[in-house]
C-alpha positions in Angstrom: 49.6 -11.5 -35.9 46.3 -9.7 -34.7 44.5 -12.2 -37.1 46.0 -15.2 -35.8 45.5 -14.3 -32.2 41.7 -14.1 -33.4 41.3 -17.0 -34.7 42.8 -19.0 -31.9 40.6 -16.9 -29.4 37.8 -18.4 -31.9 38.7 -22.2 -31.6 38.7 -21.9 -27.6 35.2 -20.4 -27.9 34.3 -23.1 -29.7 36.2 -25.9 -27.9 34.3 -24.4 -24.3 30.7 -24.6 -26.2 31.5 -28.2 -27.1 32.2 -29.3 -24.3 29.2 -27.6 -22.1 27.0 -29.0 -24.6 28.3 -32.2 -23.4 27.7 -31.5 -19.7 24.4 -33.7 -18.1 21.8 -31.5 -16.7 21.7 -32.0 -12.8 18.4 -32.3 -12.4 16.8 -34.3 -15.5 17.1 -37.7 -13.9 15.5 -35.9 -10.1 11.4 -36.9 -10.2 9.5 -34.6 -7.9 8.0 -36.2 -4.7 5.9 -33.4 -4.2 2.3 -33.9 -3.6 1.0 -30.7 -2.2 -1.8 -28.5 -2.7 -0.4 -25.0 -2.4 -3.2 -22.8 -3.1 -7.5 -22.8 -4.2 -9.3 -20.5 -5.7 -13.3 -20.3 -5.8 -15.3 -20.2 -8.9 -18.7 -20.6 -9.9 -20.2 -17.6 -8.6 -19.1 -17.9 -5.1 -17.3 -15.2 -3.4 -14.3 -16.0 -1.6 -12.8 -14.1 1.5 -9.1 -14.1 2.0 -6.8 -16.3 0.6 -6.9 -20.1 1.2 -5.2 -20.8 4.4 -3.2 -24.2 3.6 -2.1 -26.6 6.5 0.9 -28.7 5.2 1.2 -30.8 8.2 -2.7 -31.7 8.5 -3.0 -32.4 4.6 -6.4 -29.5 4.8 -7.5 -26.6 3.4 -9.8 -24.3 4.4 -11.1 -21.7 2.3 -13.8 -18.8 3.5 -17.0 -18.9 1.8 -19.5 -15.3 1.7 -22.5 -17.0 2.4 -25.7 -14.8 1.2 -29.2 -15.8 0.0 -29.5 -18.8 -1.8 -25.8 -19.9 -1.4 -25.0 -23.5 -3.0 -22.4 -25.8 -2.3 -23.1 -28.4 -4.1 -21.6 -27.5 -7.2 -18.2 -25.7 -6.8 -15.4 -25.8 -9.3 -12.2 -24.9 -7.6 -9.1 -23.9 -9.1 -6.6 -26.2 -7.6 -2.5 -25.0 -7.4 -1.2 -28.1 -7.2 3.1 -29.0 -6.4 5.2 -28.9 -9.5 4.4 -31.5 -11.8 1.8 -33.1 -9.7 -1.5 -33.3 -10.3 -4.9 -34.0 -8.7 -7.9 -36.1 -8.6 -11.0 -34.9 -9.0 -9.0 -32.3 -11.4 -8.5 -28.0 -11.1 -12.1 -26.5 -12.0 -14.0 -29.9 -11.6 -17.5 -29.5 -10.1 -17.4 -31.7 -6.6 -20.3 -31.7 -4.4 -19.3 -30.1 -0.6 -22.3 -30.3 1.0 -22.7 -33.9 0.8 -19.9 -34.1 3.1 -20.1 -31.4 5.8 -19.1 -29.0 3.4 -15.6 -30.8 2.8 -14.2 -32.7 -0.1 -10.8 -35.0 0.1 -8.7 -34.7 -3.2 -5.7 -37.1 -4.0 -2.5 -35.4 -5.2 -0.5 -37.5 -7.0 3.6 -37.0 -7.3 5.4 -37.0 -9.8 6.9 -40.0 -8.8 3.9 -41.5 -8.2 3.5 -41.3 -4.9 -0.1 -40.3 -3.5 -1.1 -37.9 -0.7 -4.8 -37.2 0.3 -5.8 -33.7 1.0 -8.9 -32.0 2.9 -10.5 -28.9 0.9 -13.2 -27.1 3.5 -15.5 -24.4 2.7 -15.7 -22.6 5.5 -18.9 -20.3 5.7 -18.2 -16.9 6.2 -20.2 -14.0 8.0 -18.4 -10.4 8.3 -19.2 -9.6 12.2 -18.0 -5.7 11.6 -21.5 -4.5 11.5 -23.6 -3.0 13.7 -23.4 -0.2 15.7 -20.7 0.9 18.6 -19.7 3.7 21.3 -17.3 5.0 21.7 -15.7 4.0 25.3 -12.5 5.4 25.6 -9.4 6.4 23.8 -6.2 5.0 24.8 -2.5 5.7 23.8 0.7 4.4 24.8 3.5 6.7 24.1 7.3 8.2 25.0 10.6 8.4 24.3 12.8 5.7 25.9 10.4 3.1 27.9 13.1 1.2 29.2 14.3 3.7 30.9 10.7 4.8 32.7 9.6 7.1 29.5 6.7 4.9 28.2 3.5 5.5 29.6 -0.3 4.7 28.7 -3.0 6.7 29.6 -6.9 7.9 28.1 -5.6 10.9 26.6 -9.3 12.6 28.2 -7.0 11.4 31.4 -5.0 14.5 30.7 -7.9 17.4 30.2 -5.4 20.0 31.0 -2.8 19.6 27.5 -6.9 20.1 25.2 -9.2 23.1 24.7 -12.1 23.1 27.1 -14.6 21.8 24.6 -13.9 19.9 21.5 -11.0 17.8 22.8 -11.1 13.9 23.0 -13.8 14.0 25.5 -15.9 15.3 22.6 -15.3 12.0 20.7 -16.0 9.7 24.1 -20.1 9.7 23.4 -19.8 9.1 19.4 -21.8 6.1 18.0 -19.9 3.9 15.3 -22.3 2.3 12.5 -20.7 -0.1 10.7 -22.3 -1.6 7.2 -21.6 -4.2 5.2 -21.5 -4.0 1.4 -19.4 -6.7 0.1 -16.4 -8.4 -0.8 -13.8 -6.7 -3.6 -12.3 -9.5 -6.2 -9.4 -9.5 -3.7 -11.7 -10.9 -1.0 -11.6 -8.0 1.5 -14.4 -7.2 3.0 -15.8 -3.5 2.8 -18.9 -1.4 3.9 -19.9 2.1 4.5 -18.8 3.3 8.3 -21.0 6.6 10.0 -19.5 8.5 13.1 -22.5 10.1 14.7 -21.6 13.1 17.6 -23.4 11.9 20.5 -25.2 14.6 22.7 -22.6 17.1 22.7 -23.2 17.6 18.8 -19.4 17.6 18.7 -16.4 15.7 17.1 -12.9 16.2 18.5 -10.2 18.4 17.5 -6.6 17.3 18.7 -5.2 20.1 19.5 -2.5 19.7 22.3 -1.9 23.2 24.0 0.4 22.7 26.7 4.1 23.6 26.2 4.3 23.8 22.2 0.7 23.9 20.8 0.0 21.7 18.3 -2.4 19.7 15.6 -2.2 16.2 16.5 -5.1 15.3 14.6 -2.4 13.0 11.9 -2.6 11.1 15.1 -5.7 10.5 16.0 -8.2 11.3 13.3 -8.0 7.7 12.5 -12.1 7.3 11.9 -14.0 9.6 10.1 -15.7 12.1 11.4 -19.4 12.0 10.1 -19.1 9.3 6.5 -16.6 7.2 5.6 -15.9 3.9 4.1 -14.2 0.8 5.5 -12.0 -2.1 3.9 -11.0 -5.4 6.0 -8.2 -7.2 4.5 -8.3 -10.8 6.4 -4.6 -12.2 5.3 -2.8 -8.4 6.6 -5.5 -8.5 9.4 -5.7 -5.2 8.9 -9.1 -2.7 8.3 -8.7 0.5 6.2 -11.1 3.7 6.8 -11.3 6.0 3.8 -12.3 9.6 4.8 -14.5 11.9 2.3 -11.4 13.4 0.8 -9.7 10.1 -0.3 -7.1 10.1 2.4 -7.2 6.6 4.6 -5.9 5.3 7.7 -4.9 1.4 8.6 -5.2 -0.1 11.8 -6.8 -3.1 13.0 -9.6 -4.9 14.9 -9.0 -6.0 18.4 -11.2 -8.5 20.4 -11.0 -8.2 24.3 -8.0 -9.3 25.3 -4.5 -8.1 27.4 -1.6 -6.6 25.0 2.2 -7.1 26.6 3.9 -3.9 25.8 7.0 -4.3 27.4 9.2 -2.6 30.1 5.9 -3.6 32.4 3.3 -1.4 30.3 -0.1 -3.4 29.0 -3.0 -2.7 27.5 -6.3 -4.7 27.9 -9.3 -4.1 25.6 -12.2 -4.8 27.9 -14.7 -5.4 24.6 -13.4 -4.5 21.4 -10.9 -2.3 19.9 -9.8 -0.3 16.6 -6.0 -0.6 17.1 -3.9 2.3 15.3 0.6 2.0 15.5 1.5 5.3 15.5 4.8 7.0 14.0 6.0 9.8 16.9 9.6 10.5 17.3 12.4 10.2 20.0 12.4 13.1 22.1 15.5 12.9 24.5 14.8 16.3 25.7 11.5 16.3 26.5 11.4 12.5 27.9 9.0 11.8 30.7 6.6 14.7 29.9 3.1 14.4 28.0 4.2 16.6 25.5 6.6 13.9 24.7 3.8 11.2 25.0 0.9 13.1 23.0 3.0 15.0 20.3 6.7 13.7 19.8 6.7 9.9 20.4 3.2 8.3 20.7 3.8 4.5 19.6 0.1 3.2 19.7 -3.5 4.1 19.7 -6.8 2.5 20.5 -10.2 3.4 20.1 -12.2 1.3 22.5 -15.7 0.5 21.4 -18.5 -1.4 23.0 -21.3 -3.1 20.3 -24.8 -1.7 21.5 
C-alpha cells in the first residue's frame, strides 16, 4: 500500500515539472527601453571626489574632479554604468577628450530597443575649501526635554558661566585657532587632512564639566574637535566631516555655511560665518524640564562650533 501511495506521489511530481517546463517566461518577449546612464567612474590617474551626481531629467552628469598640478583632461577613460542591456557610444573606458568642450562630453545611450538618448558627462573641477585657519567664535547648543511644550532652549553655553569652573570651561575654548590641512582624497573620494586646535592666549582648552545641581563630565558632548592634533575626513555624498582624536576615537558632524536653521516650536539658529554642526544624543528628562541641567547634561539635541576663517 505504502509503495503504491509512493509511486503515485512520484507521477504527480512529475506531471507538475512537465507542465512548468511548459510555462512561457513573462518577460522573454519584454525589450528594455532603458537608456540611462546610472553611474561614472574616473580612471586614468585622476582622482575623483564623491560619487557622480546623475540628473535623470536633464540627461547630465557631473562628476568632481581633484584638480592638482599638471591636471589633464584631455584624455579621460571613464567607466560608464550604463541601464540594463544598453549600451553606450563612445564606449565604458574609452579615452574622450573633455577639454575640448568646456570640460564636457555628450555620450549616446542606446536601448535595447533601439531607442537613443543623449547624455551630458561634466568634469567638474574640484578644490577642497576646508583649509585654512579659523577662531573659534562661539559655541552654541540647543537643548531640553519637551520643546513644544516651552522646554527647548538655545543658548552659548559661556552664556551660562555659573553651571562651569571658573577657569577652564567653554570660555577657555572661545579664543582657540582651528588650522585645517589638506592632504588628499581616500579611494572612496573623501577628502581628508590634518586638523590643529591651538589654545589662544589663555594657554587653555576646555573641560566640560557642568557643576550646578548634579556635577558632571559632559565632555562626550562637546569634545567634538580635538584638542591640540587631530585628523579630518569629509565625506561629500553623507555631507558629513569626521575628526579623529590622538587615541583613535572620532566624532561626525558637519560643515555649515552662514545661514538660518528652523528648529521648530519657534527656536533658530543662524550661523553668522561658518559652522562645525554636531546632533547630539541627551535624554528626556521630565523631571528636570525647563532647567539647564536639563539643557547641558540630560537632553542637549544640537551643537555648533562657530568659526570665522582669518
Amino acid at each position: 500500500m505504502k509503495m503504491r501511495i509512493s509511486i503515485q506521489y512520484s507521477f504527480v511530481i512529475a506531471a507538475l515539472l512537465l507542465c512548468s517546463s511548459c510555462l512561457k517566461d513573462p518577460y522573454n518577449d519584454v525589450v528594455s527601453n532603458e537608456r540611462s546612464i546610472e553611474a561614472v567612474t574616473l580612471g586614468g590617474g585622476l582622482t575623483q571626489v564623491g560619487p557622480a551626481i546623475v540628473d535623470r531629467e536633464a540627461g547630465k552628469v557631473s562628476v568632481q574632479v581633484l584638480m592638482e598640478a599638471n591636471t589633464k583632461l584631455d584624455n579621460v577613460s571613464p567607466i560608464l554604468q550604463a541601464s540594463y542591456h544598453a549600451t553606450t557610444f563612445p564606449a565604458s573606458g574609452e579615452p574622450v577628450n573633455f577639454e575640448a568642450s568646456n570640460n564636457q562630453y555628450t555620450y549616446t545611450v542606446t536601448a535595447q530597443s533601439g531607442q537613443t538618448r543623449e547624455w551630458v558627462i561634466e568634469l567638474v573641477p574640484f578644490t577642497e575649501t576646508l583649509p585654512g585657519t579659523y577662531k573659534i567664535t562661539g559655541q552654541v547648543l540647543y537643548g531640553g526635554t519637551g520643546p513644544e511644550y516651552g522646554g527647548g532652549g538655545v543658548m552659548k553655553l559661556t552664556d551660562k558661566s555659573w553651571v562651569w569652573p571658573a577657569t577652564g570651561g567653554p570660555a577657555a575654548e572661545d579664543d582657540n585657532i582651528l588650522t585645517f590641512e589638506f592632504k588628499g582624497v581616500t579611494p572612496e573620494g573623501h577628502t581628508f587632512g590634518a586638523v590643529s586646535n591651538t589654545a589662544g592666549t589663555d594657554g587653555l582648552y576646555a573641560d566640560y564639566q557642568f557643576i550646578d545641581k548634579v556635577p558632571t563630565d559632559v565632555n562626550k558632548f562637546y569634545r567634538k574637535i580635538p584638542k591640540g592634533e587631530g585628523t579630518w575626513e569629509r565625506d561629500y555624498s553623507k555631507q558629513t566631516i569626521t575628526f579623529k582624536f590622538a587615541d583613535g576615537t572620532t566624532t561626525t558632524g558637519s560643515v555649515s555655511d552662514a545661514k538660518t536653521i528652523d528648529l521648530g516650536n519657534g527656536l533658530s539658529k543662524t550661523i553668522a560665518d561658518k559652522a562645525f554642526d554636531f546632533i547630539l544624543n541627551g535624554t528626556d528628562d521630565w523631571g528636570n524640564i525647563y532647567s539647564d541641567y536639563d539643557k547641558i547634561v540630560k537632553k542637549p539635541r544640537r551643537f555648533w562650533i562657530d568659526v570665522k576663517k582669518q
